[in-house]
C-alpha positions as CSV (number, residue, x, y, z in Angstrom):
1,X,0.0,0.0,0.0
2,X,1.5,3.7,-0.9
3,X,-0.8,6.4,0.5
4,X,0.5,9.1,-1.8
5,X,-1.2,7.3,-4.4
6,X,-4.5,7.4,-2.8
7,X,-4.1,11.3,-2.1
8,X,-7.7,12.4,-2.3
9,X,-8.4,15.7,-4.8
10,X,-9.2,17.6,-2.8
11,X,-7.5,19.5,0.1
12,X,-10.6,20.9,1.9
13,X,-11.1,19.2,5.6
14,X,-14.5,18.8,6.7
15,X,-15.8,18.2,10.6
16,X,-17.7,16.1,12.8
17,X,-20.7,16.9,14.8
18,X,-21.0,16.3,18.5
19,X,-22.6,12.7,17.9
20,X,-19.8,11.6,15.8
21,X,-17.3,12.5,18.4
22,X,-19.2,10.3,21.1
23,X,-19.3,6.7,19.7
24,X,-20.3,3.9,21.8
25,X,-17.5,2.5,24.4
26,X,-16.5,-1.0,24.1
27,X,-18.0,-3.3,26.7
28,X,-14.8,-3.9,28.9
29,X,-16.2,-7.8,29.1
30,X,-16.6,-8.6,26.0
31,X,-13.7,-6.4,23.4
32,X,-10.3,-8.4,22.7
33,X,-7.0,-6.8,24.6
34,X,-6.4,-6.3,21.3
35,X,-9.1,-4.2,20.6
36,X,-8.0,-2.5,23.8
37,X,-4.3,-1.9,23.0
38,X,-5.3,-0.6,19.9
39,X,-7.4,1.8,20.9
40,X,-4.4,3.0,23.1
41,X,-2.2,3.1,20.4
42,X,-4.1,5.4,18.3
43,X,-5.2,7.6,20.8
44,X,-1.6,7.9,21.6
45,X,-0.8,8.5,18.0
46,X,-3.5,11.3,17.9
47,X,-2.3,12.9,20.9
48,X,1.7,13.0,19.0
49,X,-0.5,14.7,15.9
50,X,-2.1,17.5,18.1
51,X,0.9,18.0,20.4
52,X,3.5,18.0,17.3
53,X,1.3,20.9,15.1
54,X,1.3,22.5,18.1
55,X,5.0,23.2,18.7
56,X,5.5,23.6,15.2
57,X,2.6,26.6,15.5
58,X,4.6,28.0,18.8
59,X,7.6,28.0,16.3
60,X,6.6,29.8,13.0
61,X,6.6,32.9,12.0
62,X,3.9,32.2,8.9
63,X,0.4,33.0,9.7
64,X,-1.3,31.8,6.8
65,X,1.1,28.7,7.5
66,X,0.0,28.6,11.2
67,X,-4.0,28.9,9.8
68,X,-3.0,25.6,8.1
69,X,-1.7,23.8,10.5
70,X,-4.9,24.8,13.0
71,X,-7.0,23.8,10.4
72,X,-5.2,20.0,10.4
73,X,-4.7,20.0,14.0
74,X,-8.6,20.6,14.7
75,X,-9.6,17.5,13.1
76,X,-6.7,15.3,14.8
77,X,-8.4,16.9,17.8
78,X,-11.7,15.5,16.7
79,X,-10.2,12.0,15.7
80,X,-8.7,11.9,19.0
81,X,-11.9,12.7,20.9
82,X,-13.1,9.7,19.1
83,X,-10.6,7.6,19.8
84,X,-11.0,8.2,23.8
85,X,-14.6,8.0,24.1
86,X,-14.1,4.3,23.4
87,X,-12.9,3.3,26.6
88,X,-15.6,2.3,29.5
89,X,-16.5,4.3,32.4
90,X,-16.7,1.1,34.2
91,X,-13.0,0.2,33.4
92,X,-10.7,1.4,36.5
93,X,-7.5,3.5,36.0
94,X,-6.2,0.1,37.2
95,X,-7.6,-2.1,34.5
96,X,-6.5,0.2,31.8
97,X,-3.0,0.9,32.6
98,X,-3.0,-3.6,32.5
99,X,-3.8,-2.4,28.6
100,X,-0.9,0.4,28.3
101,X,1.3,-1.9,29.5
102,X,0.6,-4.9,27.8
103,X,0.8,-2.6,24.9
104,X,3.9,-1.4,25.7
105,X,5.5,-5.2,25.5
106,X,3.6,-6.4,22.6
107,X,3.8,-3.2,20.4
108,X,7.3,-2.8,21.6
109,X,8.2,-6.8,20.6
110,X,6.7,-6.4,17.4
111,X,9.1,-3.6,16.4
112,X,12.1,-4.9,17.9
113,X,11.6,-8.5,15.5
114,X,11.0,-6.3,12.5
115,X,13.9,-3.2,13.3
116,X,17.2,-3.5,10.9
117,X,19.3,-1.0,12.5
118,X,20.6,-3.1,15.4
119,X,21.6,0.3,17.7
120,X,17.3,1.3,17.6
121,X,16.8,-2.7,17.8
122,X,18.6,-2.6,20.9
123,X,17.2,0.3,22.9
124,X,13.8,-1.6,22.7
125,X,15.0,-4.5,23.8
126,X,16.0,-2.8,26.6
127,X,13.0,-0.9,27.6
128,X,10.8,-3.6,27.0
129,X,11.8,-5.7,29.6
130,X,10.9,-2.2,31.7
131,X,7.8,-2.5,30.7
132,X,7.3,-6.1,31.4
133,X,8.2,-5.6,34.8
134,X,5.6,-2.7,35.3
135,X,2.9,-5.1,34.0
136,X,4.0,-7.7,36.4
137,X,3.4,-4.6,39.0
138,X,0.7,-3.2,38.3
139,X,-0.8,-6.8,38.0
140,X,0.0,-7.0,41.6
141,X,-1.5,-4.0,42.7
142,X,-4.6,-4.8,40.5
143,X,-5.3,-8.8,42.2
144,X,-4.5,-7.4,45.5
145,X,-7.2,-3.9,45.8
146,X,-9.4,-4.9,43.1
147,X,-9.7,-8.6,43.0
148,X,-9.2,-8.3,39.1
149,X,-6.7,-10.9,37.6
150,X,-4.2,-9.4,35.4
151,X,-4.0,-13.0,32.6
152,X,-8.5,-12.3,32.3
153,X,-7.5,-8.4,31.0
154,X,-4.2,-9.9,28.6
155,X,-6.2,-12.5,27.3
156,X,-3.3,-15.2,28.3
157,X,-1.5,-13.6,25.2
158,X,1.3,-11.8,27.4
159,X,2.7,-13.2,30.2
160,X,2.4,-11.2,34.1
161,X,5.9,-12.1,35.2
162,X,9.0,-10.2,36.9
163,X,11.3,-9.0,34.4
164,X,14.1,-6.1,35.0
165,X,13.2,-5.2,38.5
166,X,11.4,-1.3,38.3
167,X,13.4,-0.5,41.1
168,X,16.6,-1.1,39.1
169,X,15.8,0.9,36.1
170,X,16.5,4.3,37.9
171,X,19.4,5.5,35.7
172,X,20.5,8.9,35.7
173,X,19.8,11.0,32.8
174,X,22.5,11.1,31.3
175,X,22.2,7.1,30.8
176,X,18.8,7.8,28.6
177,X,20.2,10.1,26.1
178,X,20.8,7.9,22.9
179,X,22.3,8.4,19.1
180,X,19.9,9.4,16.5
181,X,19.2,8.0,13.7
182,X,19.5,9.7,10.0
183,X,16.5,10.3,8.1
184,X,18.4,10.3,4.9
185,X,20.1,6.9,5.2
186,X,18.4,4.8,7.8
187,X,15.4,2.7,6.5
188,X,11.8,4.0,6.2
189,X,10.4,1.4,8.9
190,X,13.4,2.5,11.5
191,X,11.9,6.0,10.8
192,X,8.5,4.6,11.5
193,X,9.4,2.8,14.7
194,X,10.8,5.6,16.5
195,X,8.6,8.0,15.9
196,X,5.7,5.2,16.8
197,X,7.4,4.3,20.1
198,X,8.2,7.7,21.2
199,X,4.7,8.5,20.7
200,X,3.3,5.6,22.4
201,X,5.7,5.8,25.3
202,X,4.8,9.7,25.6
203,X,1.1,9.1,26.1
204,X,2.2,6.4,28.8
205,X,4.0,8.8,30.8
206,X,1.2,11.5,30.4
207,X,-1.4,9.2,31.5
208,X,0.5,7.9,34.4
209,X,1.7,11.5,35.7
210,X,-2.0,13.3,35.3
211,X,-4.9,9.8,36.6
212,X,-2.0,8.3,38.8
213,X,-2.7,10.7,41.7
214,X,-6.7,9.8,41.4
215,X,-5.8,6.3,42.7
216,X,-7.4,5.4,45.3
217,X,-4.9,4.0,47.5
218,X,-1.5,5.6,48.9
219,X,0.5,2.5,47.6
220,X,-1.2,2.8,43.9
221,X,-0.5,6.4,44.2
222,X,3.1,5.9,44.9
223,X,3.8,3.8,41.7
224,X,2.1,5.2,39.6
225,X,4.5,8.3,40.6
226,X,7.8,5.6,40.3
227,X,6.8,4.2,37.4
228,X,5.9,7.5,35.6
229,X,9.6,8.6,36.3
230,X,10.4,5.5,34.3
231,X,8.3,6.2,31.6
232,X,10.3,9.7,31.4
233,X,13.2,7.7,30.5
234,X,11.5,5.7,27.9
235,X,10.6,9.2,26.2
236,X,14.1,10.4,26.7
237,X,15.5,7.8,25.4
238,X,13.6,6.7,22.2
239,X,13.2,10.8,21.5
240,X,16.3,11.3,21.4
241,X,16.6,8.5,18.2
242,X,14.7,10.5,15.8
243,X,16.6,12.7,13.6
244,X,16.3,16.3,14.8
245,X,18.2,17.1,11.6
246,X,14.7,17.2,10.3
247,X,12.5,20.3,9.1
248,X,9.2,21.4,10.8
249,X,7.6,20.4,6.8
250,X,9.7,17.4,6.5
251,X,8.7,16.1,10.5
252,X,4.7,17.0,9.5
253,X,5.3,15.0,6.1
254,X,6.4,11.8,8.1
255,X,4.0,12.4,10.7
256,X,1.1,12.1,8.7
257,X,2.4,9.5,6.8
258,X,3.0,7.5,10.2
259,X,-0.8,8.0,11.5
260,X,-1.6,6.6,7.7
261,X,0.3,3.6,8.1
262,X,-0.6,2.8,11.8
263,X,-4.8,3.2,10.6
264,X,-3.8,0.9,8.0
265,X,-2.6,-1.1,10.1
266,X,-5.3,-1.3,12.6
267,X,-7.8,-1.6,9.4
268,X,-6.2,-4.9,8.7
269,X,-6.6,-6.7,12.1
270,X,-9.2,-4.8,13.8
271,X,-11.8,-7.6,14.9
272,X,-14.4,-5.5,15.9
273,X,-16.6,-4.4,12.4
274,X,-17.6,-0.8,14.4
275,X,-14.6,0.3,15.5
276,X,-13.0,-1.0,12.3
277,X,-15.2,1.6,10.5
278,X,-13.4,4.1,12.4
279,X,-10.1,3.0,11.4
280,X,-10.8,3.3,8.4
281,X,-12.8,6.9,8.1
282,X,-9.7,8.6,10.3
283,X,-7.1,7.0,7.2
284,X,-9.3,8.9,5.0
285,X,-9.1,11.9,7.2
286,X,-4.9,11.4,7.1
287,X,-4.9,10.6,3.8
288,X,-6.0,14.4,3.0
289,X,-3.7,15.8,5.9
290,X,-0.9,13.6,4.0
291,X,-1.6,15.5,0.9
292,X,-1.7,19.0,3.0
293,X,1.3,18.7,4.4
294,X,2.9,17.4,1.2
295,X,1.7,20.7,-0.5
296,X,2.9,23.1,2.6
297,X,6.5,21.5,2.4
298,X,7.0,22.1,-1.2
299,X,5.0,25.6,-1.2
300,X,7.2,26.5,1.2
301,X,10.5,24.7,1.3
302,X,10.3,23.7,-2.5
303,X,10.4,19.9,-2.2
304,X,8.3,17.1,-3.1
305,X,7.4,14.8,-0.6
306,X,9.7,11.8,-3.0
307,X,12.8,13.2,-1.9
308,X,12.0,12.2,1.9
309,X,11.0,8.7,0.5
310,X,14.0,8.0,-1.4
311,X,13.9,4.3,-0.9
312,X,9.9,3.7,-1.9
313,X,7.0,5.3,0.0
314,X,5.0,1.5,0.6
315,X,4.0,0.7,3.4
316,X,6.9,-1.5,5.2
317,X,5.5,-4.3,6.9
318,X,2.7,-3.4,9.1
319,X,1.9,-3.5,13.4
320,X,0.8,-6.3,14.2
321,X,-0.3,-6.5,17.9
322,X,-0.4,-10.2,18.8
323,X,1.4,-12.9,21.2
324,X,5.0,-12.4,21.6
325,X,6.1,-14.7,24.8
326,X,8.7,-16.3,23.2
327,X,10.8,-13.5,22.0
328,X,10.2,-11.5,25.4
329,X,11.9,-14.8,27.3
330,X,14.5,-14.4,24.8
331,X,14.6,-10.8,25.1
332,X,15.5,-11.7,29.1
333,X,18.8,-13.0,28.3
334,X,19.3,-9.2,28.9
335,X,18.3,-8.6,32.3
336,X,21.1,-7.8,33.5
337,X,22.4,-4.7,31.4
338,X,21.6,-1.1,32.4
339,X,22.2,2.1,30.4
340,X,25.9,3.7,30.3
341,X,26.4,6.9,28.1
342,X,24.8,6.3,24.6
343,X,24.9,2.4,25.1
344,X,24.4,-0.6,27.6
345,X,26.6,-2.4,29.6
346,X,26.2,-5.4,32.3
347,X,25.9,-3.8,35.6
348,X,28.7,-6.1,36.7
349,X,31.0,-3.9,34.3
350,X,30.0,-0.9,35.1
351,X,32.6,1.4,36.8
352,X,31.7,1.9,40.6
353,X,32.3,6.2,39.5
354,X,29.4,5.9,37.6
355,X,26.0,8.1,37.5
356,X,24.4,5.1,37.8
357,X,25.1,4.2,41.2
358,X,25.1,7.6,42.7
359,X,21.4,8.3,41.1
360,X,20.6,4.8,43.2
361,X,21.5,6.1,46.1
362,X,19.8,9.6,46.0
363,X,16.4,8.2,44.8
364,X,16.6,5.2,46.5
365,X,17.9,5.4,49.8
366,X,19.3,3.2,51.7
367,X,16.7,0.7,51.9
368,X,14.4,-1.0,48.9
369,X,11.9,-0.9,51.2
370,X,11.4,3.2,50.3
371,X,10.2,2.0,46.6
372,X,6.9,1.7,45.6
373,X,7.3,-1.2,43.0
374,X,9.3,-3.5,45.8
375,X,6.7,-2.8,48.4
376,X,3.4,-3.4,46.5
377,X,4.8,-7.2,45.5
378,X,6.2,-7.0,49.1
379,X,2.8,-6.7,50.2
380,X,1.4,-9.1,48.1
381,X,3.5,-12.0,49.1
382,X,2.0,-10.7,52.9
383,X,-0.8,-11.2,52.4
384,X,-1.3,-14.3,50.2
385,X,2.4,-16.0,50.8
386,X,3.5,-15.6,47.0
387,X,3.2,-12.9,44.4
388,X,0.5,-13.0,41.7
389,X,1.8,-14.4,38.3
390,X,0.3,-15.6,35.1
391,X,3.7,-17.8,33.7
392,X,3.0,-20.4,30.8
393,X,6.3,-21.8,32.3
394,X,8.8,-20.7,35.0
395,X,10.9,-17.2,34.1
396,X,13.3,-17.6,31.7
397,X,15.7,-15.8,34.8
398,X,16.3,-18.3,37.3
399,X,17.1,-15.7,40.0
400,X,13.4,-14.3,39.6
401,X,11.5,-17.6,39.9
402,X,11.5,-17.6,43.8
403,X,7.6,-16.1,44.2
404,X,8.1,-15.7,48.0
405,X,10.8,-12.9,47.8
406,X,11.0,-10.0,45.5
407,X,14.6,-9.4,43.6
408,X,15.5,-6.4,44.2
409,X,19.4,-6.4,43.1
410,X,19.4,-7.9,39.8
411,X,20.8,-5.3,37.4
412,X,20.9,-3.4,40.0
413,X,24.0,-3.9,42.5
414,X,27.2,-5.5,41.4
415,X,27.7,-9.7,41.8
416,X,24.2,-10.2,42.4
């Protein structure tokens, strides 16, 4: 599939009415995760759209340029109204982050398998098994306050398991800041991928910093606030991978393009036949703001939109959310690594000068027993004698099978 050659005519955008921009919610029993994670996705991806045209507003000096981009941004707005009225008001803060975060490991998988540059390949790696742990959390917390089980919400596609302990992925920033890429000779999908994983991890961290605090309990509220921190990291470092080489016109160009190919791709799996009709009205939506932003850049920077697609502008191989246990336990091999300068390193190699360390010590005191994510499972085991898992087969870590005690120095302290 190319969009560019289903460009529409016409340029002129047209809006919704109120109805249209309050569809029916899924029922929370009956939709597939994957309906769920979807849903995040591209309400994540609409949220990059709006915040994106409005920094590049904030830094032009064109008003009739501006006029456009307010025009584009309004109906991303709408779409992304759209998008969030799916969710349930019967469907806890709880039971939705379970779908951000299986998300996060199964969106995050699927990239990783497909990436070609091996330096991008291996900063999700990394951060997914950060996000694996978080599920494995927030499972926790989720079987312990609300009586919910974290395998009914996954669908027993993505298993609730420790992976790098939460409380050993406070790195200092400097640890988070990564190479780019280049637009101009790294392949169209790496392009796509970090633009799709910053924008995914962004909404993460916004949605954990502004509902964690309407938790209901001080222990929820507490990591929601830890892991929030971590999702700051995540958006540090996969931000920092996309080319900031690129234009304001060039950056629109590929964003558009992006929220084309990630509609496509939810057009092609979507199971649900309503929310599938949305999918596919919002890629006719992009397809126009494709062709709008192609105009602006050569209007005004006197480029067509081939010279950013060099290599083709098909579709690469699309997102596909689905089961990914085996390559997350293979993933797990690197458990052990943490981030040092640009790149990772075993923490057993690290220097004992390093940021890394020192950061531990400030954030984390003295004791593990000052950190949210240790003392939620800490509690669990309490109160039930193990921690709450859903495991097809033991953890591929042998030091994290023990479900009485909660690891709390792997990748973290030195020979452990």
């Amino acid at each position: 599939m190319n969009p560019f050659k289903e460009l529409p005519k016409t340029s002129k955008i047209t809006y919704s009415d109120w109805k249209a921009l309050c569809p029916k919610p899924y029922d929370k029993a009956q939709a597939g995760p994957y309906t769920k994670t979807r849903i995040i996705l591209m309400n994540g991806t609409e949220f990059e759209a709006v915040g994106f045209l409005h920094h590049f507003h904030r830094h032009c000096l064109n008003n009739d340029v501006r006029r456009v981009l307010a025009e584009v941004r309004r109906q991303e707005q709408q779409q992304q109204k759209r998008i969030s009225a799916l969710k349930p008001i019967n469907e806890t803060i709880l039971e939705h982050t379970i779908g951000y975060e299986q998300l996060a490991v199964d969106l995050t998988a699927d990239l990783a398998k497909k990436e070609p540059n091996p330096f991008v390949k291996a900063q999700l790696d990394f951060a997914l098994l950060e996000d694996f742990d978080h599920l494995y959390r927030y499972s926790d917390l989720l079987d312990m306050e609300e009586g919910v089980k974290g395998e009914k919400l996954v669908g027993g596609y993505t298993e609730i398991t420790p992976g790098r302990p939460t409380i050993s992925e406070h790195r200092h920033p400097n640890d988070d800041v990564c190479h780019y890429i280049n637009c101009w000779q790294d392949a169209l999908i790496t392009r796509l991928h970090t633009m799709i994983i910053t924008a995914a991890e962004q909404q993460t961290m916004n949605y954990y910093m502004n509902l964690g605090n309407f938790y209901h309990s001080e222990a929820g509220r507490k990591l929601y606030t830890e892991i929030a921190m971590i999702e700051e990291q995540h958006v540090t470092g996969y931000g920092s991978l996309i080319d900031p080489a690129c234009t304001w016109f060039e950056s629109w160009v590929m964003h558009e393009y992006t929220e084309c190919y990630l509609y496509w791709s939810a057009i092609q799996d979507e199971t649900d036949d309503r929310i599938r009709k949305i999918w596919e009205e919002h890629y006719a939506q992009e397809l126009t703001h494709l062709k709008i932003a192609a105009e602006m850049m050569f209007k005004y920077e006197g480029r067509n939109w081939e010279q950013l697609f060099v290599g083709g502008s098909e579709f690469p191989a699309l997102v596909k959310l689905k089961e990914n246990k085996d390559y997350v336990r293979e993933v797990m091999k690197q458990v052990r690594l943490t981030g040092y300068k640009e790149n990772t390193m075993s923490i057993d190699q690290m220097p004992a000068s390093a940021d890394f360390f020192k950061y531990q010590r400030q954030v984390n005191g003295s004791s593990a027993s000052n950190v949210a994510s240790h003392d939620v499972i800490d509690r669990y085991i309490k109160k039930f004698g193990k921690d709450y898992r859903y495991e097809v087969k033991p953890n591929a870590e042998k030091t994290l099978r023990d479900r009485t005690v909660d690891n709390t120095c792997l990748g973290r302290k030195q020979g452990c």
